[in-house]
MMTF fields as JSON, N, C-alpha, C and O atoms, coordinates in Angstrom:
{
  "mmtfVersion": "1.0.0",
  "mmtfProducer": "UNKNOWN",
  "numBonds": 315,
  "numAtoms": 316,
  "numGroups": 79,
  "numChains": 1,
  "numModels": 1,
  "chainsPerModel": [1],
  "groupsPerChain": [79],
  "chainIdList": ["A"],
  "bondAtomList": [4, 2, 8, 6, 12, 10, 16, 14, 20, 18, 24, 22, 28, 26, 32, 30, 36, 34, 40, 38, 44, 42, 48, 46, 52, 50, 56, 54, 60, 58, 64, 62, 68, 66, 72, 70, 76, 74, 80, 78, 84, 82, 88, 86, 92, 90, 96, 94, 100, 98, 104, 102, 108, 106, 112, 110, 116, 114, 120, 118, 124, 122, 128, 126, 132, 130, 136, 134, 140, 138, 144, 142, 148, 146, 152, 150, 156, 154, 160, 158, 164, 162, 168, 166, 172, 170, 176, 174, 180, 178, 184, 182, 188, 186, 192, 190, 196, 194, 200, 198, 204, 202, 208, 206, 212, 210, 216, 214, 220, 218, 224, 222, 228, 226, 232, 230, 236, 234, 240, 238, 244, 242, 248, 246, 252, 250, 256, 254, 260, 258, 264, 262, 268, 266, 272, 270, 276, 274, 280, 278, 284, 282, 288, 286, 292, 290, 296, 294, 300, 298, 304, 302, 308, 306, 312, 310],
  "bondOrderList": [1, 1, 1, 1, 1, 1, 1, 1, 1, 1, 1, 1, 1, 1, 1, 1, 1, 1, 1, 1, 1, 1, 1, 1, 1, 1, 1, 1, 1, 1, 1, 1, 1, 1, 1, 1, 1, 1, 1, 1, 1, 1, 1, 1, 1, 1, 1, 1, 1, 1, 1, 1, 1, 1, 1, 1, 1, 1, 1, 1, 1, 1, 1, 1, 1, 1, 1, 1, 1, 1, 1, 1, 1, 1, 1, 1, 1, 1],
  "groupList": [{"groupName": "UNK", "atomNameList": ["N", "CA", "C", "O"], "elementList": ["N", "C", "C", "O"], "formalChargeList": [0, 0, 0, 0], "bondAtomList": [1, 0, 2, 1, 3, 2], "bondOrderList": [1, 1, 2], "singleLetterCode": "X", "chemCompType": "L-PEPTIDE LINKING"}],
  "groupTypeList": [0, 0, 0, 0, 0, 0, 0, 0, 0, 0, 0, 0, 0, 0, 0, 0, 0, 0, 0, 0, 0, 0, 0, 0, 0, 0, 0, 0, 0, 0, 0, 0, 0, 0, 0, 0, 0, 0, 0, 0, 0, 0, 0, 0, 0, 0, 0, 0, 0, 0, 0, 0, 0, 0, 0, 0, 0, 0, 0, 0, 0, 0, 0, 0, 0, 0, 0, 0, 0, 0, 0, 0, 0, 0, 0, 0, 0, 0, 0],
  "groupIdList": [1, 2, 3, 4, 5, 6, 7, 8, 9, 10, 11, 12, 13, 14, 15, 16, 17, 18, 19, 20, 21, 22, 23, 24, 25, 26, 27, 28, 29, 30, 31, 32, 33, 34, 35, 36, 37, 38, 39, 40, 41, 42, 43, 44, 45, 46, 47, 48, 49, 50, 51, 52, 53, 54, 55, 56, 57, 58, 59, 60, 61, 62, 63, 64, 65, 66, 67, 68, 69, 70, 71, 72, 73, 74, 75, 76, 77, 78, 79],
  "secStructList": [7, 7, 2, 2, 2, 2, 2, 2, 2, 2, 2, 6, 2, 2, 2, 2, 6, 6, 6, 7, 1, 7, 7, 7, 7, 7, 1, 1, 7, 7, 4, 4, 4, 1, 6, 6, 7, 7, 2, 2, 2, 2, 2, 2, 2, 2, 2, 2, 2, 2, 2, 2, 2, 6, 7, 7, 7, 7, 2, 2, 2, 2, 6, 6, 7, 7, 1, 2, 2, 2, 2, 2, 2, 2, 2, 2, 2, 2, 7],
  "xCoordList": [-64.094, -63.656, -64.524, -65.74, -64.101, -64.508, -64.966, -64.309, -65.937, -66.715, -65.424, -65.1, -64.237, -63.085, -62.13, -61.417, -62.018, -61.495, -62.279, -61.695, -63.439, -64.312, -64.006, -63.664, -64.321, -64.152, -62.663, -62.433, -61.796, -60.21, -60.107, -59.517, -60.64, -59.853, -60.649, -60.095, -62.37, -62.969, -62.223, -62.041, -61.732, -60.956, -59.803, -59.256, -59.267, -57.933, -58.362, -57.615, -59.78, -60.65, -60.718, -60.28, -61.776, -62.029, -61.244, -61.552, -59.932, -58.81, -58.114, -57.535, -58.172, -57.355, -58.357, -57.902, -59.441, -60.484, -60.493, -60.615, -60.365, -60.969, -59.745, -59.873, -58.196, -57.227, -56.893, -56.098, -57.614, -57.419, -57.281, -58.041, -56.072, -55.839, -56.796, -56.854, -57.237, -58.253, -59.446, -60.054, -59.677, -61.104, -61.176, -60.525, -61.993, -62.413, -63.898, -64.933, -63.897, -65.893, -66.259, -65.66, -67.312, -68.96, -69.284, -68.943, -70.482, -71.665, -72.671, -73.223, -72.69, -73.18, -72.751, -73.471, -71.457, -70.693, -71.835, -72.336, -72.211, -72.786, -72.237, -71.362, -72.512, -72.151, -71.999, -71.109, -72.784, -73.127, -72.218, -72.278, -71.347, -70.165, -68.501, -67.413, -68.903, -67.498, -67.512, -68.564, -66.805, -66.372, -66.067, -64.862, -66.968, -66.352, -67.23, -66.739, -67.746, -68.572, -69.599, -70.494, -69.663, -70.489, -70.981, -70.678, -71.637, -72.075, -70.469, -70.228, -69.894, -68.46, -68.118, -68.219, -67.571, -66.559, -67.308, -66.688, -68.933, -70.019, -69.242, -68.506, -69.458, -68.547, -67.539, -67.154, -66.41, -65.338, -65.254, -65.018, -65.534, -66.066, -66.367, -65.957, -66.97, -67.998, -67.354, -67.267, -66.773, -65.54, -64.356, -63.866, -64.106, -63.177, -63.473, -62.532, -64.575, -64.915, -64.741, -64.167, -65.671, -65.592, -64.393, -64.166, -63.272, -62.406, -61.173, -60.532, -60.973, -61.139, -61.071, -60.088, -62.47, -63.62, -63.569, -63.648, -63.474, -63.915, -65.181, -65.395, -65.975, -67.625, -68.079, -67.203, -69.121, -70.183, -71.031, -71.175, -71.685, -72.837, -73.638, -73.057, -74.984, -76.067, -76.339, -75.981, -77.244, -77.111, -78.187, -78.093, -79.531, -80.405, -79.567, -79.978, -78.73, -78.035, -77.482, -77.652, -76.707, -75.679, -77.476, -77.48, -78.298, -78.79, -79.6, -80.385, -79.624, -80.412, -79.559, -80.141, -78.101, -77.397, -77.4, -77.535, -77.26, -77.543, -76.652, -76.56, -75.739, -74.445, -73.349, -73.388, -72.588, -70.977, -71.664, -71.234, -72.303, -73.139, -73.958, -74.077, -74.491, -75.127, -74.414, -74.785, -73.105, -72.339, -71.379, -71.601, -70.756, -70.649, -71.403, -70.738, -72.836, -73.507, -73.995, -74.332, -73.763, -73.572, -72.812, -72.846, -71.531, -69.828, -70.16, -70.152, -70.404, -70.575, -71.585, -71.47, -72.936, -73.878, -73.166, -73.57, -72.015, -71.623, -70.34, -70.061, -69.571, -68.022, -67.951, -66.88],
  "yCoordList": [14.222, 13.007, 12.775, 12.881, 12.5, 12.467, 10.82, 9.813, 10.837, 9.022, 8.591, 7.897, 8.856, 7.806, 7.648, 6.645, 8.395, 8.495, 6.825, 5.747, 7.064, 6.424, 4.762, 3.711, 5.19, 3.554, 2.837, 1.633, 3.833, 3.139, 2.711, 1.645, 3.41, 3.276, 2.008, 1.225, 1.674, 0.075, -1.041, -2.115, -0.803, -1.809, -2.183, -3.202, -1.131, -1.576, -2.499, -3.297, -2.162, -2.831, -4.777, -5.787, -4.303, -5.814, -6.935, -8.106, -6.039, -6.789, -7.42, -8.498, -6.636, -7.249, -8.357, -9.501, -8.208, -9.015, -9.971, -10.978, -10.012, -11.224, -11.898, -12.928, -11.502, -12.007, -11.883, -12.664, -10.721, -11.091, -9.691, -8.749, -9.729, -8.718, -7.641, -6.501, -8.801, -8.67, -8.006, -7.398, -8.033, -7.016, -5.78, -4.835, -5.554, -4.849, -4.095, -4.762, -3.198, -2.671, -1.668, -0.822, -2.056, -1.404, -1.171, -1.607, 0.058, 0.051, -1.176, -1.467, -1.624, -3.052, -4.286, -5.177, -4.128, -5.198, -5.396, -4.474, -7.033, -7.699, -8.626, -9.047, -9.262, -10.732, -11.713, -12.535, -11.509, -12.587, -12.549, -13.487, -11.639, -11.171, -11.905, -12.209, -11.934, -11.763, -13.562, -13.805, -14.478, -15.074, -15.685, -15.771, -16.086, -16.163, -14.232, -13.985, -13.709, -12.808, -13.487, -13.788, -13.855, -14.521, -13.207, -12.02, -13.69, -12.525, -12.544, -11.82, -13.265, -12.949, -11.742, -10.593, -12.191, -11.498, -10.305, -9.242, -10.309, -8.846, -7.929, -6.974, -8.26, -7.438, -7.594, -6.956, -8.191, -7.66, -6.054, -4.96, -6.409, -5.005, -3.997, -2.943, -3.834, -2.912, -2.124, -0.896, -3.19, -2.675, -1.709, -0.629, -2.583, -2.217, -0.66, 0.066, -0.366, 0.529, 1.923, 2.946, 1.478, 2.591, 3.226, 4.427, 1.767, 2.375, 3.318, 4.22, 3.1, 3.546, 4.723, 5.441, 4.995, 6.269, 7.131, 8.345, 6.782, 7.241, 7.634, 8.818, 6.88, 6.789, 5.681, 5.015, 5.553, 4.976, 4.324, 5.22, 3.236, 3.076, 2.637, 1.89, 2.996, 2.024, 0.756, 0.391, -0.193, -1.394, -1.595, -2.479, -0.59, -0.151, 0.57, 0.526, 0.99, 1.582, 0.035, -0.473, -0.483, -2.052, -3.073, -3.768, -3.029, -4.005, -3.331, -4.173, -2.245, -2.128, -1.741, -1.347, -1.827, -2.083, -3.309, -4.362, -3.278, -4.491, -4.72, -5.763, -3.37, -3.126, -2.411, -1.502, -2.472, -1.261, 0.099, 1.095, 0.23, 1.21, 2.196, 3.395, 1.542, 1.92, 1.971, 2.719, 0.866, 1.085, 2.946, 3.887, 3.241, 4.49, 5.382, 6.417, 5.672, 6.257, 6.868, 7.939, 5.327, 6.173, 6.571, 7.75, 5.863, 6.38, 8.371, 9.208, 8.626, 9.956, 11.011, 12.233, 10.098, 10.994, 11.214, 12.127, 10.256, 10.364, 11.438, 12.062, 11.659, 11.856, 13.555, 14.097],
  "zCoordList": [-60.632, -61.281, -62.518, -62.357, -63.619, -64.785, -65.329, -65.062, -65.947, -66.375, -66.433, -65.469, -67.595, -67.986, -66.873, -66.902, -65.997, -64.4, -63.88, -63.771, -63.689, -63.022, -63.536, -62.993, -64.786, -65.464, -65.494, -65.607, -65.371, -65.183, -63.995, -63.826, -62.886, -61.637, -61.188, -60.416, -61.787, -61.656, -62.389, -61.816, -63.783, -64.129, -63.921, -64.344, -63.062, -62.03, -60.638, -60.071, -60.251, -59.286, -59.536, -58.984, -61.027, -61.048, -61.928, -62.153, -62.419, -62.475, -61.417, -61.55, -60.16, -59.001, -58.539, -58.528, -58.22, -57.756, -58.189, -57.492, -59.515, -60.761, -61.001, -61.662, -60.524, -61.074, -62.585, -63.107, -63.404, -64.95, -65.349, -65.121, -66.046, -66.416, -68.097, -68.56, -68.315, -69.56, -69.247, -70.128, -68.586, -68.003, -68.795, -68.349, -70.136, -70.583, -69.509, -69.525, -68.935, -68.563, -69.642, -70.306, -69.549, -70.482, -69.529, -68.429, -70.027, -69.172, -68.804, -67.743, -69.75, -69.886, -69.038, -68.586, -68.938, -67.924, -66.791, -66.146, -66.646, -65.361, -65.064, -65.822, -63.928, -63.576, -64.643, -64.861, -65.088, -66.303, -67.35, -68.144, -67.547, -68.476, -67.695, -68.185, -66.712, -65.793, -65.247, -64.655, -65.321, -64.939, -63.184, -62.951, -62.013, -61.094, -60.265, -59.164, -60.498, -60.126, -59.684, -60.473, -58.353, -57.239, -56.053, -56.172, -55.157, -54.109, -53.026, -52.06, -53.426, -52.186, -52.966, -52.536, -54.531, -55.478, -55.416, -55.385, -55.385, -55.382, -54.112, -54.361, -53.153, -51.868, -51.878, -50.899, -52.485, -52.519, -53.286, -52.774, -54.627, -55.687, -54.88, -55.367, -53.731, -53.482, -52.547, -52.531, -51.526, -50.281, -51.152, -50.824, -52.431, -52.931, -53.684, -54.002, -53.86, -54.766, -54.139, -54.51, -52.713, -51.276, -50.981, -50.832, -50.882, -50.233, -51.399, -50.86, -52.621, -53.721, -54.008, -54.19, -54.063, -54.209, -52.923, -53.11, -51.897, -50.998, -50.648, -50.389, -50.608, -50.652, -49.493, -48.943, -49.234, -48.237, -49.295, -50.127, -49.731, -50.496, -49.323, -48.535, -49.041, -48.611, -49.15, -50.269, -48.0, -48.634, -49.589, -50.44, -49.482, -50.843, -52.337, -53.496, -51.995, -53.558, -54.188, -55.296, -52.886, -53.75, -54.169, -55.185, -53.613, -53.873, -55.25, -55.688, -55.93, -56.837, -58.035, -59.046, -58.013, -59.227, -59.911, -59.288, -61.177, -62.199, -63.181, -63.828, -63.339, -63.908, -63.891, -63.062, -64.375, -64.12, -64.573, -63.99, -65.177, -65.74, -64.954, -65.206, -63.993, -62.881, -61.427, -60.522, -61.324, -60.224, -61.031, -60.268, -61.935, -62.371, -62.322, -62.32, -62.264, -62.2, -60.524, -60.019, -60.062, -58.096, -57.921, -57.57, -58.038, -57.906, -58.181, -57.279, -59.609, -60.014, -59.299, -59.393, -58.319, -57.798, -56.269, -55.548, -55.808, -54.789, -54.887, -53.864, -56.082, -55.762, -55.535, -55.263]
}
């Protein structure tokens, strides 16, 4: 699976999540960008990402991401 793979198939993610079809992601993309990105909306993302991806994250990998940048970057060490 290829980065632009990776980054489409999240903004099909946190479009559904977020209700908004406008969801541009960056690497840069954080909470702080996103609207309504709370710790529920955080595990929704994450369930959603797994089941997705087909991946497992530990709860040390989710707790030391800080951006889409870095949630791509596990996605890619996992796939």
């Amino acid at each position: 699976m290829t980065t632009p793979e990776i980054y489409a198939g999240l903004a099909e993610i946190f479009r559904e999540v977020f209700d908004d079809p406008s969801i541009v992601l960056s690497p840069e993309t954080s909470a702080k960008n996103i609207a309504g990105w709370d710790s529920f909306a955080h595990l929704q993302l994450i369930v959603a990402v797994e089941s997705r991806f087909g991946i497992k994250f530990r709860t040390s990998e989710i707790g030391d991401l800080s951006n889409v940048g870095d949630l791509v970057s596990l996605i890619e060490a996992r796939a």
